[in-house]
VEXBATI-20218 format. One record per residue (C-alpha): z, y, x; residue in one letter; residue number from 1. Coordinates in nm, 2 decimals. Example, Ala and Ser with C-alpha at 12.3 -4.5 7.8 and 13.67 -1.06 7.14 Angstrom:
2
+--------+--------+--------+-----+-----+
|      Z |      Y |      X | res |   n |
+--------+--------+--------+-----+-----+
|   0.78 |  -0.45 |   1.23 |   a |   1 |
|   0.71 |  -0.11 |   1.37 |   s |   2 |
+--------+--------+--------+-----+-----+
END
This chain:
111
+--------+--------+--------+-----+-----+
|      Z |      Y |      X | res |   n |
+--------+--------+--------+-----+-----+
|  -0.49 |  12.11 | -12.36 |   x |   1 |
|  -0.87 |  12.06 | -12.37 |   x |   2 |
|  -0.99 |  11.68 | -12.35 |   x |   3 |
|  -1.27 |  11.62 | -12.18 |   x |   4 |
|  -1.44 |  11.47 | -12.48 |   x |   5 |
|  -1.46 |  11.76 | -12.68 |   x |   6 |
|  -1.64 |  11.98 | -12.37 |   x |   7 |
|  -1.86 |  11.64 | -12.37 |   x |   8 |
|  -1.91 |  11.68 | -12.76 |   x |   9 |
|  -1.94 |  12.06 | -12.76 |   x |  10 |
|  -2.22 |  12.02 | -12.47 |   x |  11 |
|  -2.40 |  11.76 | -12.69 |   x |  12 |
|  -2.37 |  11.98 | -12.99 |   x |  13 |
|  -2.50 |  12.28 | -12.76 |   x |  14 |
|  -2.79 |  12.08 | -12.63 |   x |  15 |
|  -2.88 |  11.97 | -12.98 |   x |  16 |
|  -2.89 |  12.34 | -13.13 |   x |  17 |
|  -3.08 |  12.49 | -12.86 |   x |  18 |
|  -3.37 |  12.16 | -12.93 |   x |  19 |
|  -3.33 |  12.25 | -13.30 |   x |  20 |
|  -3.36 |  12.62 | -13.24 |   x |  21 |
|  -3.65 |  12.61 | -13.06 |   x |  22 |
|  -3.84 |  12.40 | -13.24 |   x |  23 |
|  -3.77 |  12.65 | -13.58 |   x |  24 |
|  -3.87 |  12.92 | -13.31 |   x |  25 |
|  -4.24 |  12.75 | -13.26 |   x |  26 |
|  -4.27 |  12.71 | -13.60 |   x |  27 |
|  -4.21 |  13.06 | -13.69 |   x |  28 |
|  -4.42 |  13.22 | -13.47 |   x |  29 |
|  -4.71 |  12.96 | -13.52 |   x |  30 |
|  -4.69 |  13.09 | -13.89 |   x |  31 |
|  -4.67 |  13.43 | -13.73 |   x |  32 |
|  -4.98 |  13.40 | -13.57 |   x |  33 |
|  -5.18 |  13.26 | -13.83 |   x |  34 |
|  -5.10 |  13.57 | -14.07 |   x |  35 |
|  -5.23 |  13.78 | -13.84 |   x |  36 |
|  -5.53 |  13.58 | -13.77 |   x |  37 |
|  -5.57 |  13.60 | -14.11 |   x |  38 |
|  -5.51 |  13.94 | -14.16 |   x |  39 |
|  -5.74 |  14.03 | -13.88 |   x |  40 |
|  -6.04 |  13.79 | -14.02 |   x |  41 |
|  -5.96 |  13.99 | -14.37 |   x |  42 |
|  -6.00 |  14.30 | -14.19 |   x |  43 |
|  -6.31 |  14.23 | -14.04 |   x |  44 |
|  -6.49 |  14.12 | -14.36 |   x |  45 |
|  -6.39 |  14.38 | -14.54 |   x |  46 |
|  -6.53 |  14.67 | -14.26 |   x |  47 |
|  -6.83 |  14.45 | -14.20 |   x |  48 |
|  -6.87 |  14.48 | -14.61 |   x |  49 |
|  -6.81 |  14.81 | -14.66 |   x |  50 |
|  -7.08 |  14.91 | -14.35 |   x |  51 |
|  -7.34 |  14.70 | -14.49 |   x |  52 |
|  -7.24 |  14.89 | -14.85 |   x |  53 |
|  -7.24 |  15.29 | -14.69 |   x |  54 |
|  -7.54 |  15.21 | -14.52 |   x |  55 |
|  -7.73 |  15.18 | -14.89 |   x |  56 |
|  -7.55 |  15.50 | -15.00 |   x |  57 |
|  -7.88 |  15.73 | -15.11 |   x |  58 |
|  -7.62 |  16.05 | -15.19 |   x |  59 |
|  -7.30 |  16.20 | -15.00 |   x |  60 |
|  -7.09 |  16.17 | -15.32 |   x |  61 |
|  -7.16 |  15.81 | -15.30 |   x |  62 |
|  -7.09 |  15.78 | -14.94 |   x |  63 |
|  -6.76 |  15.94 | -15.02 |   x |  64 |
|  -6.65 |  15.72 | -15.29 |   x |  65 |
|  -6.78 |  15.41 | -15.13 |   x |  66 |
|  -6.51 |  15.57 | -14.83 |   x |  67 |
|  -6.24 |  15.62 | -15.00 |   x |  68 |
|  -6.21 |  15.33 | -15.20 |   x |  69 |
|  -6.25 |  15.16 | -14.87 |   x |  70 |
|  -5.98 |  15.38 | -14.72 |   x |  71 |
|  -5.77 |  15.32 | -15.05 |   x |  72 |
|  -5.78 |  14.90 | -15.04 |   x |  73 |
|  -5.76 |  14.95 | -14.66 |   x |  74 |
|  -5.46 |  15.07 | -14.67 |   x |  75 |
|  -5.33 |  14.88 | -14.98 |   x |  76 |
|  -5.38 |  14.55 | -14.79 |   x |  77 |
|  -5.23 |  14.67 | -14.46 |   x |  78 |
|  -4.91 |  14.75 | -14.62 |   x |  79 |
|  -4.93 |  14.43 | -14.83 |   x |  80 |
|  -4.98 |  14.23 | -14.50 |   x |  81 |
|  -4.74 |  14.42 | -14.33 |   x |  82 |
|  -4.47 |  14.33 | -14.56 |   x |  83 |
|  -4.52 |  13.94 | -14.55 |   x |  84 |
|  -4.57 |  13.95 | -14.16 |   x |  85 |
|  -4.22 |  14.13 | -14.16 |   x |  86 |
|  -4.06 |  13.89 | -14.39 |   x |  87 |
|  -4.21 |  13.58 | -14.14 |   x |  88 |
|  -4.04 |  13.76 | -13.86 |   x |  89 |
|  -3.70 |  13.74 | -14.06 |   x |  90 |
|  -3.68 |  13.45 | -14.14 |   x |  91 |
|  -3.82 |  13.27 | -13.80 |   x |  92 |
|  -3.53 |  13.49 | -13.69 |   x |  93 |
|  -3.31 |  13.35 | -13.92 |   x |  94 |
|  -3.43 |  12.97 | -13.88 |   x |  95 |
|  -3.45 |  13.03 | -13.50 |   x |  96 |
|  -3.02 |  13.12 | -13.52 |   x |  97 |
|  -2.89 |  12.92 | -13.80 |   x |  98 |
|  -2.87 |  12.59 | -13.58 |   x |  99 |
|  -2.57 |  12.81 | -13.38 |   x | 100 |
|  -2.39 |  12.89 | -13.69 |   x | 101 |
|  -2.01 |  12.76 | -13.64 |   x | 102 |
|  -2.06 |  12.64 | -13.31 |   x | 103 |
|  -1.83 |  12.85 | -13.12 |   x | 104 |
|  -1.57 |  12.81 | -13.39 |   x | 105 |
|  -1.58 |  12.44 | -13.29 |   x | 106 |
|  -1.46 |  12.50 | -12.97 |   x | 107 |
|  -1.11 |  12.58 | -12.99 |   x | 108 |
|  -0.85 |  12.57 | -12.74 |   x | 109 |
|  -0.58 |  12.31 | -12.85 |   x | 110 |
|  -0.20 |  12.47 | -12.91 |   x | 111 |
+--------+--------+--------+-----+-----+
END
């Protein structure tokens, strides 16, 4: 038989997981956000940089280089950042569930 206190406790519980969970949520994509401000600010210097550098190039050999060092970091950064943007979206997704771990095993019929 199920008491009415424990669907009164379970409901509490409930409530207070879902507050918990979103609060982890807000905080995990507010840190999400600011590595891709970040990353986008990064971005930007770094084009803006290498424009002001190809437009002193004097030869086409240097023009090249200058590109594909550019290309190179570029691309070096973009994976970089992509990786720690990934690992901020596991574990907001992680925080964002862990406040529901157990919860449905606490709410058992009685025998």
């Amino acid at each position: 038989m199920i008491k009415i206190e424990d669907i009164q406790n379970y409901g509490k519980q409930h409530l207070e997981s879902v507050t918990a969970s979103a609060t982890n949520l807000q905080s995990g994509v507010q840190a999400i956000a600011a590595a891709y401000g970040d990353y986008a600010k990064k971005s930007f210097e770094d084009t803006k940089s290498f424009v002001e550098q190809i437009s002193g190039v004097k030869s086409l050999d240097k023009a090249i280089e200058a590109q594909s060092e550019f290309v190179r970091s570029t691309y070096e950064t973009f994976v970089s950042e992509s990786q720690k943007i990934a690992g901020l979206y596991s574990d907001c997704a992680k925080q964002t569930f862990q406040p529901f771990e157990g919860l449905v095993g606490k709410f058992s019929p009685a025998q």
